[in-house]
Backbone atoms as SQL, in Angstrom:
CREATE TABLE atoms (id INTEGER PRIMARY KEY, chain TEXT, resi INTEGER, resn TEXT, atom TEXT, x REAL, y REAL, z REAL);
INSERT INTO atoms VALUES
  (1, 'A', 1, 'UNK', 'N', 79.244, 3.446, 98.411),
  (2, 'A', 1, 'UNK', 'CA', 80.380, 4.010, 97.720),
  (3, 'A', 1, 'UNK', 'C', 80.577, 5.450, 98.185),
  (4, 'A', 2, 'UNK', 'N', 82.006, 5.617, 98.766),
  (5, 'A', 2, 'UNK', 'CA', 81.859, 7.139, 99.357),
  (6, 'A', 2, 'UNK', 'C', 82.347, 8.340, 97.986),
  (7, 'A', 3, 'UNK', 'N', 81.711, 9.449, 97.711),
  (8, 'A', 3, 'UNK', 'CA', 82.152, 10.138, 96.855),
  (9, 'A', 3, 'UNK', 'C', 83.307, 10.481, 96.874),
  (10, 'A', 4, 'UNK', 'N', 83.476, 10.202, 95.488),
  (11, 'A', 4, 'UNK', 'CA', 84.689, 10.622, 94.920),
  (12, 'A', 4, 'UNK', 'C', 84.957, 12.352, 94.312),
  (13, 'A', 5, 'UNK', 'N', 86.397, 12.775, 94.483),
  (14, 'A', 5, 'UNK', 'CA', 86.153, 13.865, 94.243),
  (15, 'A', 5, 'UNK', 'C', 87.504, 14.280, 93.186),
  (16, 'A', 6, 'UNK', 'N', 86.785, 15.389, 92.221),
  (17, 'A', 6, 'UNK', 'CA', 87.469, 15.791, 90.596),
  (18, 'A', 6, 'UNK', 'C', 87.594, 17.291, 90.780),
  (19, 'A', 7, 'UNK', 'N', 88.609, 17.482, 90.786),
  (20, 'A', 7, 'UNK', 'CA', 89.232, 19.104, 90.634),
  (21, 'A', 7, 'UNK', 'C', 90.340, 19.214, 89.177),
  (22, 'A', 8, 'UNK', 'N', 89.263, 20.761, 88.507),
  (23, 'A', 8, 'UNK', 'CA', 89.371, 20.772, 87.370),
  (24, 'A', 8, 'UNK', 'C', 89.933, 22.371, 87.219),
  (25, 'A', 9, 'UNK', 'N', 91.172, 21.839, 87.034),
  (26, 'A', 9, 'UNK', 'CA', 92.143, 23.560, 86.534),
  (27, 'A', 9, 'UNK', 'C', 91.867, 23.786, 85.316),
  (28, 'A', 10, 'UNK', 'N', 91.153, 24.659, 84.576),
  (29, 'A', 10, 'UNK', 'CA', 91.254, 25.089, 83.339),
  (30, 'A', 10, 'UNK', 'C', 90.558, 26.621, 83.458),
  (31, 'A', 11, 'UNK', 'N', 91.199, 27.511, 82.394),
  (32, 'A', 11, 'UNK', 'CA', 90.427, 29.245, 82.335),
  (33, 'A', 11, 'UNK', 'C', 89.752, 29.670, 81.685),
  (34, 'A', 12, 'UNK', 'N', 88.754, 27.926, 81.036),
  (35, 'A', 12, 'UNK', 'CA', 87.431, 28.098, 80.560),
  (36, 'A', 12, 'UNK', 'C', 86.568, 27.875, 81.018),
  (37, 'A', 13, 'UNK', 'N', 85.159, 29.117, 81.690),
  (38, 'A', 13, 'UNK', 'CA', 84.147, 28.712, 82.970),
  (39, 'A', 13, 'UNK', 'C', 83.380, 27.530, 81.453),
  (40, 'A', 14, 'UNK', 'N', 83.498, 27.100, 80.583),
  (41, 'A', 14, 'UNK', 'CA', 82.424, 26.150, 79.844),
  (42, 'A', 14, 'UNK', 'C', 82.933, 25.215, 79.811),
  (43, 'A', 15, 'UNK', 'N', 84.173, 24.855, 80.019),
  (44, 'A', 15, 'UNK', 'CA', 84.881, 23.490, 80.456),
  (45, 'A', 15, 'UNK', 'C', 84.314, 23.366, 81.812),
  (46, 'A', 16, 'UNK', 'N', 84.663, 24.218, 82.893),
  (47, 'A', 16, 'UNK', 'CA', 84.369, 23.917, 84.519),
  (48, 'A', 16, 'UNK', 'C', 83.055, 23.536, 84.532),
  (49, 'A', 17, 'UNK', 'N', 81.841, 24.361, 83.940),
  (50, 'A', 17, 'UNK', 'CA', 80.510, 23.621, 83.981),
  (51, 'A', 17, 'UNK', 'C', 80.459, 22.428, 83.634),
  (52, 'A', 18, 'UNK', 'N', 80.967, 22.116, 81.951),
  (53, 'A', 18, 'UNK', 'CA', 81.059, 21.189, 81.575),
  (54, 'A', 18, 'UNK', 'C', 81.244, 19.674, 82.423),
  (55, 'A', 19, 'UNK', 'N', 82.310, 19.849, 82.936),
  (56, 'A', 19, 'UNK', 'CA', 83.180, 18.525, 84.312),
  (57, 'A', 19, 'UNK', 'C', 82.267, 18.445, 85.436),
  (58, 'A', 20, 'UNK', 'N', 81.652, 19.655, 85.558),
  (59, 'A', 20, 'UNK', 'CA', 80.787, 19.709, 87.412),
  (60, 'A', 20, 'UNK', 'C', 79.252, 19.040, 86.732),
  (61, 'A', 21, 'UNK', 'N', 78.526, 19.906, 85.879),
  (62, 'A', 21, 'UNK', 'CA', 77.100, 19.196, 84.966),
  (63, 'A', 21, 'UNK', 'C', 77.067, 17.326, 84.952),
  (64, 'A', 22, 'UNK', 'N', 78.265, 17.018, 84.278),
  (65, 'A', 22, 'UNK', 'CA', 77.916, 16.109, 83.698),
  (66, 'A', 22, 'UNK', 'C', 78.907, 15.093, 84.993),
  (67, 'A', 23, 'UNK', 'N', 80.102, 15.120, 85.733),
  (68, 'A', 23, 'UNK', 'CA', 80.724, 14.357, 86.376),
  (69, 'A', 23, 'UNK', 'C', 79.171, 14.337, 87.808),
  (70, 'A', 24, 'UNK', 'N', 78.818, 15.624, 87.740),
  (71, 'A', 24, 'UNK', 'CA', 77.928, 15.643, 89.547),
  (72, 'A', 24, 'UNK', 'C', 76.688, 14.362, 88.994),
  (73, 'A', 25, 'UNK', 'N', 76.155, 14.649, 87.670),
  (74, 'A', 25, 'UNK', 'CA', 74.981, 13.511, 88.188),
  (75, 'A', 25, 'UNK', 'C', 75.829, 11.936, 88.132),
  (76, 'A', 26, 'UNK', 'N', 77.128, 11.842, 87.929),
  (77, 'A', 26, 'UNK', 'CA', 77.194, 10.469, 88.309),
  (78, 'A', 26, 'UNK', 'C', 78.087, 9.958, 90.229),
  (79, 'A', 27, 'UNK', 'N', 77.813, 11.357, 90.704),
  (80, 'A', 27, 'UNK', 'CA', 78.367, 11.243, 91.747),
  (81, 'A', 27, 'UNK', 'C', 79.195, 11.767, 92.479),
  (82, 'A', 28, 'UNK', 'N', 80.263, 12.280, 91.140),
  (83, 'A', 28, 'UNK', 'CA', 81.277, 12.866, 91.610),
  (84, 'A', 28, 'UNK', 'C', 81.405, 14.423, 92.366),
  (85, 'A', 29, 'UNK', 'N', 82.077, 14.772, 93.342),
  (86, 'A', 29, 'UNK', 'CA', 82.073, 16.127, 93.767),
  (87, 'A', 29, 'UNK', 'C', 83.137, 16.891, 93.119),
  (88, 'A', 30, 'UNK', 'N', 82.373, 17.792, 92.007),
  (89, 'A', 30, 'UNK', 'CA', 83.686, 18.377, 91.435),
  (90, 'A', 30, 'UNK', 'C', 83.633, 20.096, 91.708),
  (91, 'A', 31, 'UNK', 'N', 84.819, 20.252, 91.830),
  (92, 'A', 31, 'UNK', 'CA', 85.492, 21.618, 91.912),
  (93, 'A', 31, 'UNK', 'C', 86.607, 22.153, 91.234),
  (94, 'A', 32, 'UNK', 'N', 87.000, 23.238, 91.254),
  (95, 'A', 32, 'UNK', 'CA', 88.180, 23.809, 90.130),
  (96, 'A', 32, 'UNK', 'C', 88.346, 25.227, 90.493),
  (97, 'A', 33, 'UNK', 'N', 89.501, 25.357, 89.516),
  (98, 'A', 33, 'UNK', 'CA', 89.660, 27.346, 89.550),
  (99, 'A', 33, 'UNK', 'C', 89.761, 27.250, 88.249),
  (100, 'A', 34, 'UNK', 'N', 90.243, 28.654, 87.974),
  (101, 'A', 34, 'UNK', 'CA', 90.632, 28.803, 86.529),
  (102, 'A', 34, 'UNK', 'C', 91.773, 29.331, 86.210),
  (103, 'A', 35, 'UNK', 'N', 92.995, 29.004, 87.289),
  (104, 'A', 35, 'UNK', 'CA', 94.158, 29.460, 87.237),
  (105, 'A', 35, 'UNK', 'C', 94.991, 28.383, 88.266),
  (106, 'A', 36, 'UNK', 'N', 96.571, 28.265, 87.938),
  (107, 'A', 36, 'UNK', 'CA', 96.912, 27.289, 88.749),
  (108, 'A', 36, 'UNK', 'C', 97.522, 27.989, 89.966),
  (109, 'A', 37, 'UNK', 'N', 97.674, 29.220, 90.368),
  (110, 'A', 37, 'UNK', 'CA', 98.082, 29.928, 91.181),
  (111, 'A', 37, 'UNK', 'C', 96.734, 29.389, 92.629),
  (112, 'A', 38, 'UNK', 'N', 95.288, 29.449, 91.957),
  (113, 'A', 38, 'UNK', 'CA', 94.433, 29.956, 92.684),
  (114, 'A', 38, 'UNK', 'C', 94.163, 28.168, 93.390),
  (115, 'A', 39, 'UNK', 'N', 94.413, 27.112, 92.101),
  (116, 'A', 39, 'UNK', 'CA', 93.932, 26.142, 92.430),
  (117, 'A', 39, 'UNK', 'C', 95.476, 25.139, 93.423),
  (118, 'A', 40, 'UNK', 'N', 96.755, 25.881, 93.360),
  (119, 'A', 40, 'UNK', 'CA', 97.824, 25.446, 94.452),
  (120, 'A', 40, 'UNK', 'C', 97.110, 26.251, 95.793),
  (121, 'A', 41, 'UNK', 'N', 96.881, 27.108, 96.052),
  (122, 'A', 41, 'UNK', 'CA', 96.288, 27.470, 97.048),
  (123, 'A', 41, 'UNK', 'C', 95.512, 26.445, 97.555),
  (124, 'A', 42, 'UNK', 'N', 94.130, 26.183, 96.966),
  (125, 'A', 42, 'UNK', 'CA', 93.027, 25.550, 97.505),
  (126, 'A', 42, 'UNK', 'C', 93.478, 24.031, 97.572),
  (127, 'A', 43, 'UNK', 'N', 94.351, 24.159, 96.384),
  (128, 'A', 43, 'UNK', 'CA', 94.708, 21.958, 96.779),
  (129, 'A', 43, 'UNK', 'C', 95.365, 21.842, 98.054),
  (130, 'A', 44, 'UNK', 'N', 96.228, 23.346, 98.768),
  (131, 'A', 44, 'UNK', 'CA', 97.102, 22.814, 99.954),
  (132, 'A', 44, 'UNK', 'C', 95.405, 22.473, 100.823),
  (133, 'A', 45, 'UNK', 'N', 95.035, 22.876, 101.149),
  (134, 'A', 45, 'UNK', 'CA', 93.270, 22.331, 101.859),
  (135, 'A', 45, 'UNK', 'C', 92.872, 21.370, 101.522),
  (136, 'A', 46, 'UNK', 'N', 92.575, 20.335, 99.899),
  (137, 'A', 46, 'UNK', 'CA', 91.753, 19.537, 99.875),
  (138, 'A', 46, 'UNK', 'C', 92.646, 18.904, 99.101),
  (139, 'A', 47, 'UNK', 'N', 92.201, 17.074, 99.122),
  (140, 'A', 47, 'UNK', 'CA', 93.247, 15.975, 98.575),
  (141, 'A', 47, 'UNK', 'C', 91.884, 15.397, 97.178),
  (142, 'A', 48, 'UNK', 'N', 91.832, 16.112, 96.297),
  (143, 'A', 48, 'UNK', 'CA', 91.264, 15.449, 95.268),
  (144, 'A', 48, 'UNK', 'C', 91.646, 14.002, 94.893),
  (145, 'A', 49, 'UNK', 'N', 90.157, 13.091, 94.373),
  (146, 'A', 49, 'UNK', 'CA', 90.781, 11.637, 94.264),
  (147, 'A', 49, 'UNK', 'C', 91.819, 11.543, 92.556),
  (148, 'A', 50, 'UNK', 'N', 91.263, 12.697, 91.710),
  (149, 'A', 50, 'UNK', 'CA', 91.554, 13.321, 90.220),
  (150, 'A', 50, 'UNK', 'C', 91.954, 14.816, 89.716),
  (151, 'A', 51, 'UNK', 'N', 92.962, 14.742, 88.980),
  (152, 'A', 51, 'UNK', 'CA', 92.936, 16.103, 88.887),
  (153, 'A', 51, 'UNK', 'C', 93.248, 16.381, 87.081),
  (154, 'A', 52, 'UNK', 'N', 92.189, 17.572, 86.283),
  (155, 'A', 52, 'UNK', 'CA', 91.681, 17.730, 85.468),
  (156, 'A', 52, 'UNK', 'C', 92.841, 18.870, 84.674),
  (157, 'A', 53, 'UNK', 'N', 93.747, 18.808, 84.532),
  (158, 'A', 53, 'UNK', 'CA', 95.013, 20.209, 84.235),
  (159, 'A', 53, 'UNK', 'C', 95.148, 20.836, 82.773),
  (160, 'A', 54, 'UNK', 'N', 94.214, 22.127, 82.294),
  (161, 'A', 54, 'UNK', 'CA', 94.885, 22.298, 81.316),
  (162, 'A', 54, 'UNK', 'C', 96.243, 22.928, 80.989),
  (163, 'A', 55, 'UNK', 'N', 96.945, 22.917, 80.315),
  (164, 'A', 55, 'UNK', 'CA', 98.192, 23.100, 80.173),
  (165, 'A', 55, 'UNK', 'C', 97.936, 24.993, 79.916),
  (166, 'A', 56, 'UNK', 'N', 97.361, 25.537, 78.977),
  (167, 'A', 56, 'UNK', 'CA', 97.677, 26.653, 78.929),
  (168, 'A', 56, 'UNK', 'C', 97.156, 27.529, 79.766),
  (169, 'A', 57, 'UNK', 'N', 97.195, 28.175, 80.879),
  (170, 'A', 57, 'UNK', 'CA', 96.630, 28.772, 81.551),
  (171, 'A', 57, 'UNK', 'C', 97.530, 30.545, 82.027),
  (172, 'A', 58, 'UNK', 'N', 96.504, 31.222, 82.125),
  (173, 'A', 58, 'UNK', 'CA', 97.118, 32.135, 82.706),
  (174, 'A', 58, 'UNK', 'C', 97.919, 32.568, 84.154),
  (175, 'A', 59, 'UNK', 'N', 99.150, 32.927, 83.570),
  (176, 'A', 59, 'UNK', 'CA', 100.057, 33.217, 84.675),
  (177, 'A', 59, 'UNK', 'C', 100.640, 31.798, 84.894),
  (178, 'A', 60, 'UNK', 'N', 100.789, 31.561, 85.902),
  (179, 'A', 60, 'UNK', 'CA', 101.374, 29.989, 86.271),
  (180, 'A', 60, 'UNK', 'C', 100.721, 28.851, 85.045),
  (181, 'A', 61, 'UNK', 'N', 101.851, 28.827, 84.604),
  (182, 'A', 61, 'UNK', 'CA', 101.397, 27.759, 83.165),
  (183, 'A', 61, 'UNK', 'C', 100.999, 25.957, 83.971),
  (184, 'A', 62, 'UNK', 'N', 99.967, 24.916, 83.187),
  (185, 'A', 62, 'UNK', 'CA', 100.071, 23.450, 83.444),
  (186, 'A', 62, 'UNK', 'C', 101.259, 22.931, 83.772),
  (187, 'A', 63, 'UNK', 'N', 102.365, 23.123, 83.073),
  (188, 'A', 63, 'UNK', 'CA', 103.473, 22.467, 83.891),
  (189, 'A', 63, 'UNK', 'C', 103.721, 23.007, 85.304),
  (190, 'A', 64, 'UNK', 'N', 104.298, 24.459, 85.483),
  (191, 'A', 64, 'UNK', 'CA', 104.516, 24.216, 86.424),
  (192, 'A', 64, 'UNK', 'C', 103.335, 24.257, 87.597),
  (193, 'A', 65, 'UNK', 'N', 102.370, 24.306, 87.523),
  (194, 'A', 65, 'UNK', 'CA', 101.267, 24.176, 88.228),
  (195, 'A', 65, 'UNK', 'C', 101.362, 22.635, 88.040),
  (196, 'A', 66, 'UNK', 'N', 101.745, 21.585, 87.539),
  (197, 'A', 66, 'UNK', 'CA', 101.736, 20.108, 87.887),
  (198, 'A', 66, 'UNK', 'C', 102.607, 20.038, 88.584),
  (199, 'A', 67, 'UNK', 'N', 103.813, 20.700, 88.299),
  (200, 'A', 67, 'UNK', 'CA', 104.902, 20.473, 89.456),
  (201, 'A', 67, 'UNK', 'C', 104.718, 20.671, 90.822),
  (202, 'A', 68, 'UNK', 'N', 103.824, 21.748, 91.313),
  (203, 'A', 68, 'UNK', 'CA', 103.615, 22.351, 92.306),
  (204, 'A', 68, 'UNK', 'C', 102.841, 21.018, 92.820),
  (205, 'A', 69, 'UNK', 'N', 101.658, 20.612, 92.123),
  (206, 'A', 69, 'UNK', 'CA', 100.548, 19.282, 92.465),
  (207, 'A', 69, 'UNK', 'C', 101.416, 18.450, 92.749),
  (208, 'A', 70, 'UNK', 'N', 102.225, 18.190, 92.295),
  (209, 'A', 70, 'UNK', 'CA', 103.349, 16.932, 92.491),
  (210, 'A', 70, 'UNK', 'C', 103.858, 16.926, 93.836),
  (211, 'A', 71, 'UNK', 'N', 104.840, 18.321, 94.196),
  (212, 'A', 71, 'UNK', 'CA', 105.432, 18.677, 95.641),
  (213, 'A', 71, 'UNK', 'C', 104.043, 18.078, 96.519),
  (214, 'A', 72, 'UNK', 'N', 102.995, 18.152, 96.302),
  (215, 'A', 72, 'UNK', 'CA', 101.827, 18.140, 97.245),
  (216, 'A', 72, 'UNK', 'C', 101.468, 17.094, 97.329),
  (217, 'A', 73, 'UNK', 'N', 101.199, 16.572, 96.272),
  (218, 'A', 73, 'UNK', 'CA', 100.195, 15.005, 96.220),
  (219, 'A', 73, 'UNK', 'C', 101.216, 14.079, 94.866),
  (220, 'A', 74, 'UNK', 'N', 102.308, 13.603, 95.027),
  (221, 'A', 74, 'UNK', 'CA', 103.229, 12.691, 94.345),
  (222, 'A', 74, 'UNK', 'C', 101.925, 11.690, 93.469),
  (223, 'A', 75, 'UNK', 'N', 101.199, 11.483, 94.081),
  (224, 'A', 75, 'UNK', 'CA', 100.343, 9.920, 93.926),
  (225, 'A', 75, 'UNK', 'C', 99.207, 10.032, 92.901),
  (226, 'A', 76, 'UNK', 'N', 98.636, 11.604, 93.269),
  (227, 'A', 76, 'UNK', 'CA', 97.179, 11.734, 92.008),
  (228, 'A', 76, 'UNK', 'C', 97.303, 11.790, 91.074),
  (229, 'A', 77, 'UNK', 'N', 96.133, 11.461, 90.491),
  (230, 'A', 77, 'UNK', 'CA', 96.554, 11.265, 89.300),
  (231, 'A', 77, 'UNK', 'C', 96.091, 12.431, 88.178),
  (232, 'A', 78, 'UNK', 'N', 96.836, 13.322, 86.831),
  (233, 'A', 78, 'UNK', 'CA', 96.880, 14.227, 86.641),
  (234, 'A', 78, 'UNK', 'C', 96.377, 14.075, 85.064),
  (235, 'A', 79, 'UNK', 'N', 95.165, 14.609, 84.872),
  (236, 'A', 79, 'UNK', 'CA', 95.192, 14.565, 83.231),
  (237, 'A', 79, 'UNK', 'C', 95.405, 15.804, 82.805),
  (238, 'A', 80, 'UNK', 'N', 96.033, 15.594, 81.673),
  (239, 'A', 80, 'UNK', 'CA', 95.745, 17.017, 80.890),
  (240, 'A', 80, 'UNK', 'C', 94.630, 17.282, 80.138),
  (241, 'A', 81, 'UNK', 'N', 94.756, 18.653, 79.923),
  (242, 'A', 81, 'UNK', 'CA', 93.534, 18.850, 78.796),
  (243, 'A', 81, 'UNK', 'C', 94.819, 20.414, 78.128),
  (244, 'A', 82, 'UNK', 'N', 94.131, 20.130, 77.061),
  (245, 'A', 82, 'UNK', 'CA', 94.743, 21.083, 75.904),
  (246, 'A', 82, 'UNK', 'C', 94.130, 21.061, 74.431),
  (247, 'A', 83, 'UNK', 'N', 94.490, 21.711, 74.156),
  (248, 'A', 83, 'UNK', 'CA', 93.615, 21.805, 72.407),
  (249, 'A', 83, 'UNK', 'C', 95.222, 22.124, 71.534),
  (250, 'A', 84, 'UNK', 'N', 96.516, 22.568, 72.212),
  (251, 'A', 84, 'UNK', 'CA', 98.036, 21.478, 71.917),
  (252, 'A', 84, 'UNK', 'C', 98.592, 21.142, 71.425),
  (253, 'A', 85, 'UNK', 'N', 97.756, 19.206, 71.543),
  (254, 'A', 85, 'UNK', 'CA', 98.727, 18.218, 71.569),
  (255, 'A', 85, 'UNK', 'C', 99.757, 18.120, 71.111),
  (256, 'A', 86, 'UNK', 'N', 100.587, 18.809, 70.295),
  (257, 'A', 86, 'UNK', 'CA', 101.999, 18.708, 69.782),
  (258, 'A', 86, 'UNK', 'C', 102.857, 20.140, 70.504),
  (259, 'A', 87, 'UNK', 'N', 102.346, 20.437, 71.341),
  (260, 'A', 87, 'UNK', 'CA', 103.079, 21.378, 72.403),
  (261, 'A', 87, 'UNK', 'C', 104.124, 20.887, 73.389),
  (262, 'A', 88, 'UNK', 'N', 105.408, 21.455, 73.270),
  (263, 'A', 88, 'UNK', 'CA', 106.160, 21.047, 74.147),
  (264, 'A', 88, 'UNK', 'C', 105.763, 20.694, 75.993),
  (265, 'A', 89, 'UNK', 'N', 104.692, 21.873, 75.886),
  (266, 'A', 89, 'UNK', 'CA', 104.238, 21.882, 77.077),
  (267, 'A', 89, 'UNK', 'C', 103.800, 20.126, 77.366),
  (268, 'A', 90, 'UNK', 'N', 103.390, 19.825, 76.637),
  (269, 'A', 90, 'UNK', 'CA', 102.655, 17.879, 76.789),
  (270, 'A', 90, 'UNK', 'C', 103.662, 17.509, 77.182),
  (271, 'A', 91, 'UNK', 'N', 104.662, 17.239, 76.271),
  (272, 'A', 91, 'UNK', 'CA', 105.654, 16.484, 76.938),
  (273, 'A', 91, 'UNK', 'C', 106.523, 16.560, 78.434),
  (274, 'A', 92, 'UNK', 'N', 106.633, 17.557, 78.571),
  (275, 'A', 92, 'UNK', 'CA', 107.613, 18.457, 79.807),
  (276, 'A', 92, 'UNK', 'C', 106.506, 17.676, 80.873),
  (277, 'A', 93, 'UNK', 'N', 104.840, 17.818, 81.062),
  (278, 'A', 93, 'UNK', 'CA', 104.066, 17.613, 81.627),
  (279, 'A', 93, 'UNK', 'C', 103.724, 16.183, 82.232),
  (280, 'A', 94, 'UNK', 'N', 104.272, 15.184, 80.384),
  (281, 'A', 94, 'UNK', 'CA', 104.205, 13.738, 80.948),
  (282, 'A', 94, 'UNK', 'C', 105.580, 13.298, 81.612),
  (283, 'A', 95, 'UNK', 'N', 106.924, 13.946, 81.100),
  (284, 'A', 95, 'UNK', 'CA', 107.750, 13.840, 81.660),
  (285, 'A', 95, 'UNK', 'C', 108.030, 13.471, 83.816),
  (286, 'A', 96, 'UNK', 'N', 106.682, 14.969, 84.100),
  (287, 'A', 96, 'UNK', 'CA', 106.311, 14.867, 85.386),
  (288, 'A', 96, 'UNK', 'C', 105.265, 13.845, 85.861),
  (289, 'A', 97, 'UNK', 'N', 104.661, 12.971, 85.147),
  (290, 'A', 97, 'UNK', 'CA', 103.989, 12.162, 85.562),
  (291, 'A', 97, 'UNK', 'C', 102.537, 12.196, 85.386),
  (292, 'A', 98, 'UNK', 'N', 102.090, 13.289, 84.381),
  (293, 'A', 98, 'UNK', 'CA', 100.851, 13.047, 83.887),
  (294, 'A', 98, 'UNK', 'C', 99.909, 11.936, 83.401),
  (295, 'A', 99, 'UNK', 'N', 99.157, 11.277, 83.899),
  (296, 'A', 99, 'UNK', 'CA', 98.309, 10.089, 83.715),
  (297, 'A', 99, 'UNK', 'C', 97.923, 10.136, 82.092),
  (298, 'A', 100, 'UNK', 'N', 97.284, 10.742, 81.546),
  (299, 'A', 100, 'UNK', 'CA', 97.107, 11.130, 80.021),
  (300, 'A', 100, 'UNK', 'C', 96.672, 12.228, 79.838),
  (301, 'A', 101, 'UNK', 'N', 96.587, 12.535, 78.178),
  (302, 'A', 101, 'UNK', 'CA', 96.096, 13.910, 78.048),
  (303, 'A', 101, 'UNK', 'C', 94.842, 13.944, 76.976),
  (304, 'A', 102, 'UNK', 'N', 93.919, 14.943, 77.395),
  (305, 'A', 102, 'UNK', 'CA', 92.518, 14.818, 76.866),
  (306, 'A', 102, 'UNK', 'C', 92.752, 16.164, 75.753),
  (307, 'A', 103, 'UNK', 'N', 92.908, 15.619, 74.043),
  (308, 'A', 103, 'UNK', 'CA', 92.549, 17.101, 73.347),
  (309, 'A', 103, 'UNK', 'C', 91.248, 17.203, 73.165),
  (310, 'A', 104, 'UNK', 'N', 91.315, 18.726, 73.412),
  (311, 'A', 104, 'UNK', 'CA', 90.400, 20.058, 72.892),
  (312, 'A', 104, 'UNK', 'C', 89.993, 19.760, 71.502),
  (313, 'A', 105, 'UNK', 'N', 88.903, 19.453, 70.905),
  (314, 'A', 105, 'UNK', 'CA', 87.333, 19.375, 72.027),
  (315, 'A', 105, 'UNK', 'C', 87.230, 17.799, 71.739),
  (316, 'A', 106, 'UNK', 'N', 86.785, 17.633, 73.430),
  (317, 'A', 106, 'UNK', 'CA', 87.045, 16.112, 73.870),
  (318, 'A', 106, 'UNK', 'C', 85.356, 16.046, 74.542),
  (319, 'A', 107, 'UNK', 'N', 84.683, 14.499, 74.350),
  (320, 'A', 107, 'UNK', 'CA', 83.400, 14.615, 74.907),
  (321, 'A', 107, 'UNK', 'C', 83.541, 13.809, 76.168),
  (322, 'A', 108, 'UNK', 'N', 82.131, 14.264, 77.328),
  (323, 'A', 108, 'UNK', 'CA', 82.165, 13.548, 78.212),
  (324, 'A', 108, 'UNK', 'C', 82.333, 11.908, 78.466),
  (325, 'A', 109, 'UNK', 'N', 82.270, 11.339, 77.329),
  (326, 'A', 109, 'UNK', 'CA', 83.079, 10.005, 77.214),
  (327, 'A', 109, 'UNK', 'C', 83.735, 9.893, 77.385),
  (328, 'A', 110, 'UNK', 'N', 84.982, 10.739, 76.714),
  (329, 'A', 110, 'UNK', 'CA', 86.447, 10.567, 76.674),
  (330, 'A', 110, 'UNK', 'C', 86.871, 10.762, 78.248),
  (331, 'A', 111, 'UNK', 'N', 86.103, 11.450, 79.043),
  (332, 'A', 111, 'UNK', 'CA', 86.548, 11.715, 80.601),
  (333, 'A', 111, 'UNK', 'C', 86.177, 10.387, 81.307),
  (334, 'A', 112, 'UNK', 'N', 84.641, 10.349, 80.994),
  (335, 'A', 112, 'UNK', 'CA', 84.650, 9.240, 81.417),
  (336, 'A', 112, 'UNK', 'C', 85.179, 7.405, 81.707),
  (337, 'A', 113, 'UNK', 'N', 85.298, 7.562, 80.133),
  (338, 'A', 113, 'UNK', 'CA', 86.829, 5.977, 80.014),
  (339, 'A', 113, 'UNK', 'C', 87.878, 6.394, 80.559),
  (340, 'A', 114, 'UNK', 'N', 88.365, 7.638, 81.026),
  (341, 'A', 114, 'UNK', 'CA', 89.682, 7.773, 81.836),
  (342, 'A', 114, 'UNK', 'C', 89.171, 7.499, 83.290),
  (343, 'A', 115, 'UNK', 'N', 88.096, 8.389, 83.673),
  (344, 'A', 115, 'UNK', 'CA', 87.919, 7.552, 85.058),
  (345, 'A', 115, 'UNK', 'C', 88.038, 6.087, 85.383),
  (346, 'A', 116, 'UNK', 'N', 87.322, 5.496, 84.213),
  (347, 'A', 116, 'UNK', 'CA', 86.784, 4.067, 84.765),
  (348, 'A', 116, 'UNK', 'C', 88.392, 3.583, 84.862),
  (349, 'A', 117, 'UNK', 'N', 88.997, 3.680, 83.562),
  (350, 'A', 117, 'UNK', 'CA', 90.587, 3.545, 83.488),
  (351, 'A', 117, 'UNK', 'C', 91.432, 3.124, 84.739),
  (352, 'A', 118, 'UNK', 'N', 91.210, 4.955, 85.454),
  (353, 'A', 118, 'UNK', 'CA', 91.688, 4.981, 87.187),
  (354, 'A', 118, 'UNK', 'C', 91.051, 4.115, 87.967),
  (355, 'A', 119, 'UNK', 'N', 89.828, 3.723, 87.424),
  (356, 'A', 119, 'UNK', 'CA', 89.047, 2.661, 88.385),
  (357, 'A', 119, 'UNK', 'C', 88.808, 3.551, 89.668),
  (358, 'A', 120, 'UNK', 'N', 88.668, 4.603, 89.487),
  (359, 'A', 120, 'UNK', 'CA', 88.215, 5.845, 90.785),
  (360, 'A', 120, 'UNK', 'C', 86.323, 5.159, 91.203),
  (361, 'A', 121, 'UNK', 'N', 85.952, 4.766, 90.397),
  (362, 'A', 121, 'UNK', 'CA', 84.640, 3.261, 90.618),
  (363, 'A', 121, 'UNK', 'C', 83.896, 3.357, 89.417),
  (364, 'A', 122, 'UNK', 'N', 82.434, 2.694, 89.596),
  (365, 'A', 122, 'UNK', 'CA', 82.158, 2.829, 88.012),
  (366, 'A', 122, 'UNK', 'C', 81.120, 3.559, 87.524),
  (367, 'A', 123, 'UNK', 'N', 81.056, 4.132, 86.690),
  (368, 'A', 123, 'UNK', 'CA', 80.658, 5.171, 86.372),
  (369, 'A', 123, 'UNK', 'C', 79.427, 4.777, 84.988),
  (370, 'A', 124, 'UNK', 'N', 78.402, 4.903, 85.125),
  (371, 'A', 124, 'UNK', 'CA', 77.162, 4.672, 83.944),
  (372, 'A', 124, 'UNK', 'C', 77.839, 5.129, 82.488);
């Protein structure tokens, strides 16, 4: 099984540990920023198989930082994360094609049944 790989926009470093800790021992290669300015940069370089989006972020907000992911990669697939959920921002976000959205505070389960979901492969 060739690794799969999870890039995680959010501008909490205890979320980013969180996704890299617990996604790396099942395989996955994960990476992130903590801004969507920093992480359109680095996605024009790398084609993540997942991508981890929280909506509120500094400077370049989740939407349009999905939009930008979109111009780039139409096909990946985009979760949100937010603590939110009744934020306009959600909707505007699924409007663009967001896969689902994970609320704040969500456990490594809840990430995990979305992977298996994507069937990105299977995951313990």
């Amino acid at each position: 099984m060739a690794n799969k790989s999870v890039f995680v926009i959010d501008d909490e470093p205890q979320i980013q540990s969180l996704f890299s800790e617990a996604l790396s021992r099942h395989g996955y290669n994960v990476s992130g920023t903590l801004d969507g300015e920093t992480a359109i940069r680095e996605l024009k370089s790398k084609k993540p198989d997942l991508i981890f989006l929280d909506l509120r972020l500094p400077g370049m907000d989740g939407v349009q930082t999905l939009e930008e992911i979109r111009h780039l990669y139409p096909k990946i697939p985009v979760v949100l994360i937010t603590a939110y959920p009744r934020d306009s921002l959600v909707d505007n976000a699924i409007k663009l094609g967001a896969f689902a959205c994970l609320v704040k505070p969500f456990s490594m389960a809840d990430v995990v049944a979305i992977i298996q979901t994507l069937a990105l492969d299977q995951v313990a």
